[in-house]
N, C-alpha and C positions, 0 to 999 in steps of 0.2 A: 079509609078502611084499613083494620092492622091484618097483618099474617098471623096465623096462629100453628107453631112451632106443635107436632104431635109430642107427646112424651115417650121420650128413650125410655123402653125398659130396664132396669140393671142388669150391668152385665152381668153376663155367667163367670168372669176371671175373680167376681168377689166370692165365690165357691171354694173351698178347698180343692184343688187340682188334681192329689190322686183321688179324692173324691169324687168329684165331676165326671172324669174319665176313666173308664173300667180299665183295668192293669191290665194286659198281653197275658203276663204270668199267670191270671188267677187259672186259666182251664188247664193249662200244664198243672198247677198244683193242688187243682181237685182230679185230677185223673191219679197223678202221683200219688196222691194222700188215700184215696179209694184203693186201689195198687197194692200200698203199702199194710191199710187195714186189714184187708182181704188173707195177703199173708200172713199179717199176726195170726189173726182167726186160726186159717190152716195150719198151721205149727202150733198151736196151740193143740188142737184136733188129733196133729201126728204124735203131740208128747203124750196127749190122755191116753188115748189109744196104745201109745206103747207102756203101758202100767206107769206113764211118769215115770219110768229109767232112762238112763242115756244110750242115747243113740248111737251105732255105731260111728258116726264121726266123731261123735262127743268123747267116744272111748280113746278113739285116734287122736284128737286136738289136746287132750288129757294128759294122754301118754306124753306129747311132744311138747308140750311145757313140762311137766316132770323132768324130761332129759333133758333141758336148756337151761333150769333152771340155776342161778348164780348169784352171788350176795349183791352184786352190781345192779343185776335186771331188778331184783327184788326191792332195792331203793327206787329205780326208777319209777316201778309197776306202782309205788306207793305215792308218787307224786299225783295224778289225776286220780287215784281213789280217795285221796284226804280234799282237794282240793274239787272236785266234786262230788263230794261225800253230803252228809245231810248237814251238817255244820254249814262246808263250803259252799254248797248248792242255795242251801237256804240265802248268806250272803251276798255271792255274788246275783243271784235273781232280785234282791233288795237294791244292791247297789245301781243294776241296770236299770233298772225303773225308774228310779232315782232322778238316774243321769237324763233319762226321757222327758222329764216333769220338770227338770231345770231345761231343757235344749226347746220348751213349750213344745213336747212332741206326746200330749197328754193318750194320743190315741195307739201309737206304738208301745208307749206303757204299759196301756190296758193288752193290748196283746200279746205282750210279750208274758205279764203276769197271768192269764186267762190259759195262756198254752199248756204253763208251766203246774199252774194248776192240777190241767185237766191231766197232765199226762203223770201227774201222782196218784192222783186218786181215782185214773185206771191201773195203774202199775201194781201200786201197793196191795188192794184187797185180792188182786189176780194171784197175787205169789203163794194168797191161804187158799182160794178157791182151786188153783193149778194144784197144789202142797206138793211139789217136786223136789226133794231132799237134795240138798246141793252138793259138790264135794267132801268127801267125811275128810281129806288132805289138806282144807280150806286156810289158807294163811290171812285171810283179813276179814271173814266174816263170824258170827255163831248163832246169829238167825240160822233155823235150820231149810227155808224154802228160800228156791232160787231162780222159779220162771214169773215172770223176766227180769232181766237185768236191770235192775232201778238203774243204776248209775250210767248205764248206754244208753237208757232213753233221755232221761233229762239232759245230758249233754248231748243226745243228738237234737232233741228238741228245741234247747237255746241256740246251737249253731244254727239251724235253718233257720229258725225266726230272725235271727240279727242280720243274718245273708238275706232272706226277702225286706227286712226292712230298712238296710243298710245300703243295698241294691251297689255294692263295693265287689271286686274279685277279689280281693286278699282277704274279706272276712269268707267266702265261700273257702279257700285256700286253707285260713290258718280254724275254722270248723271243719273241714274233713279233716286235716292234723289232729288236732283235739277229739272227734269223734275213734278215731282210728287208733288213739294212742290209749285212751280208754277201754276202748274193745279188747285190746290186745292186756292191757292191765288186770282188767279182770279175770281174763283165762290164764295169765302168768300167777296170780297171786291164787291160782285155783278155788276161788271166789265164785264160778258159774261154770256152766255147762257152754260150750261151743254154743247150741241152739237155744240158751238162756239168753246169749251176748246178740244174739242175731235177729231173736224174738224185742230184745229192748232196742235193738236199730230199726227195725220196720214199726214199732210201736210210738216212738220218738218221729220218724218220718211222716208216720200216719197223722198224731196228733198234732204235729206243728205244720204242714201243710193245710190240714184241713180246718183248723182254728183261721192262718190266717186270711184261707179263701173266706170262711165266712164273716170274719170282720170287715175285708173288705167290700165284701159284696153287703152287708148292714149299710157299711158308711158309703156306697153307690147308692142306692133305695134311700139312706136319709139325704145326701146333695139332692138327687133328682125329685123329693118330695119339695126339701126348701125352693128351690130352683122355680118350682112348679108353684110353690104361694107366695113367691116373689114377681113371678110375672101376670097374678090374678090382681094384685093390690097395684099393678104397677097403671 
């Protein structure tokens, strides 16, 4: 009489890994990314509401680049507005992709592209529907609408995406550098409003948390369906 061995199911390690197992991070970055929308909205609210003029911080953060302003800062200020501008922006969102599709990391691609996406084609039609007249003193724009800051949200949007999916501290490091040197660039170059710059930071935080909670919460739901018609056939 022979023994008859059951059959192993397949393991679950043939699954994608952060797929299989839900990330720690994702509810930090759906409360975060909720957090962050929420505030767009309300600053949004507080610019209609005050006839779209500048606020008086706006009028103060204004003034104080006006009086700091120097041929030095003004090259500086022009480094991250060229360099994530819609030329450089366009670019380097192509190149990282790129980079993702050769490292076979085809699902961080799509995320990182899907973010970058969304948070244009929130940005953009927001700046006709706000119509908030930007600085008339503007040194690098002549678009005349300026809520929000296109150029703060897509760089704050690429840094948090490459920081969650890079799961590195110096990329967290050198994206707040990059977010910050931005922010500051555009109010130096009198390109936005103080709450133009602050409205494209919580807009960028909004959309790049909340894209990648739900990508990864798609690719949990699709491991645990395969998971699940691998151990039916097994």
């Amino acid at each position: 009489m022979t023994d008859t061995q059951p059959v192993a199911p397949r393991p679950s390690a043939a699954l994608p890994q952060a797929a299989a197992e839900p990330d720690p991070r994702r509810q930090i970055a759906l409360i975060v990314g909720v957090c962050a929308a929420v505030g767009f909205v309300l600053l949004q609210v507080v610019v209609a509401f005050g006839g779209r003029q500048p606020l008086p911080i706006d009028v103060w953060w204004h003034g104080l680049m006006v009086a700091t302003l120097t041929d030095a800062g003004v090259v500086i200020a022009w480094i991250p507005s060229i360099v994530g501008g819609t030329i450089g922006g366009f670019v380097i969102g192509i190149l990282v992709a790129i980079v993702f599709l050769l490292l076979k990391r085809k699902w961080d691609a799509a995320t990182f592209a899907l973010a970058v996406i969304v948070v244009v084609a929130i940005g953009a039609p927001m700046s006709y529907i706000v119509g908030r007249v930007r600085p008339s003193d503007s040194l690098a724009e002549s678009i005349p609408t300026s809520f929000p800051s296109g150029h703060t949200a897509v760089a704050t949007t690429m840094a948090i995406i490459l920081a969650l999916l890079l799961r590195r501290w110096y990329v967290w490091v050198g994206g707040v550098v990059w977010v910050v040197w931005m922010m500051w660039a555009r109010g130096y170059l009198h390109a936005h409003w103080l709450s133009d710059i602050v409205a494209g930071l919580l807009e960028g935080i909004a959309v790049a948390c909340l894209v990648w909670y739900a990508v990864e919460a798609f690719r949990e739901r699709r491991a645990l369906r395969a998971r699940h018609e691998a151990g039916a056939q097994a």
